[in-house]
Structure formats: C-alpha cells, structure tokens
N, C-alpha and C positions, 0 to 999 in steps of 0.2 A: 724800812720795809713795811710793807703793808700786809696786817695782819688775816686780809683776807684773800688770799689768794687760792686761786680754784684750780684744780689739777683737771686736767683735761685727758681721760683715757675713753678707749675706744672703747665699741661692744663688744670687736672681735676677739678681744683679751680675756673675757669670760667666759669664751661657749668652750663648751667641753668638746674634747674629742673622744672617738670611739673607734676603737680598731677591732673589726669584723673578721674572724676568722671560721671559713667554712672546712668541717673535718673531711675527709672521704671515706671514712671505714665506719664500721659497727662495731658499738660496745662488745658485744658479743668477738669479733674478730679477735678481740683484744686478750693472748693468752698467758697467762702467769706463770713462769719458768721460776722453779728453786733452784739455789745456786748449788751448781756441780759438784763442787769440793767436800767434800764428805770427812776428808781426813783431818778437819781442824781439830782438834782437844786441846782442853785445860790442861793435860797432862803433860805440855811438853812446852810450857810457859818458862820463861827466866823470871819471873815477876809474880809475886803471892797474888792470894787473893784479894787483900786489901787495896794491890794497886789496881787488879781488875776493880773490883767497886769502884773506883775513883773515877776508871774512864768510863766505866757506865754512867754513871752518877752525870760527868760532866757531858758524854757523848746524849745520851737519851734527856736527863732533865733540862741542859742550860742550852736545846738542840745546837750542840758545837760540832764542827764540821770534823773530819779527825785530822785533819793538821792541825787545826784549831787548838782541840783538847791535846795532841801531844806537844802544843807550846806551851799551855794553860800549863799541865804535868812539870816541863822540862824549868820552866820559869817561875814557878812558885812554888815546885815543892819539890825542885830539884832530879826528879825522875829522868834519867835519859831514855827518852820508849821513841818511838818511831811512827810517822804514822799509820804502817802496816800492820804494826802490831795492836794498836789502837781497831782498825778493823777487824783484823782476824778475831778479837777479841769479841767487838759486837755481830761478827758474822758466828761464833762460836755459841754466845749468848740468843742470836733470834733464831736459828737455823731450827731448834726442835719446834718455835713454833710455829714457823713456817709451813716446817711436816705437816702439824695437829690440823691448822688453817687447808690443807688443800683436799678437794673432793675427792 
C-alpha cells in the first residue's frame, strides 16, 4: 500500500445546515399558569424527609427526569418510590415559589 493516499470528500459534507423557524405570537401572548393543585403536602408523604432530599438533590442537581431519579432511588439505594411521587414531591417543593414569582 501506498503510504500516500488522498481521500477525496466533497464540500457539500461541510456546509452547515440551518433550520429556520418563524414564531407567530408575541412574547407578551405568552401567559404563565401555576399549577392547579393546591392540595399537595409534605404531610401526607410515606417517605421522611431524608428520602425527599434525595429526590431533590437528584431531581434538581443531577437535572434527572423523574423516572430517571425514581430508578436512580429504586436501584441504588433500594427505595421503592414511583415516578408520581418523585413529582408530587418537586411540584410540593417549587409550588411556594411559583406563588412568590408571580405579579
């Protein structure tokens, strides 16, 4: 074999594409609804607070989806939690500051 062989690519293998997308609305249109449910509390949890930490901890820092974080839970540290509860959890946790956040 000869050690100089030239590879032959085209230019159209380089050019970027760009995908254009026109919105139809105004930022402004755009309204921010708090979630409905009001009745969530910590107080009617099966699971302490330390398992709550856990799922924040992995829901909010390692951004894990909440299936995610209730496999993460269920497979390394044995927790059986569900991913509903993983929500209800961080719907429990950001919901006051939702409140504080809105005009």
């Amino acid at each position: 074999m000869n050690g100089n062989i030239s590879l032959c690519k085209k230019n159209s293998q380089f050019k970027p594409t760009y995908q254009y997308i026109e919105y139809h609305f105004e930022p402004s249109e755009l309204i921010h609804h708090a979630p409905d449910d009001q009745s969530l509390t910590l107080a009617k949890t099966h699971n302490g607070p330390i398992i709550i930490g856990l799922v924040l901890a992995f829901s909010v820092s390692f951004a894990l989806s909440t299936k995610k974080t209730a496999y993460v839970l269920r497979s390394v540290f044995g927790i059986p939690i569900s991913y509903q509860s993983v929500l209800n959890y961080i719907m429990v946790a950001v919901f006051p500051v939702i409140l504080q956040s809105e005009p």
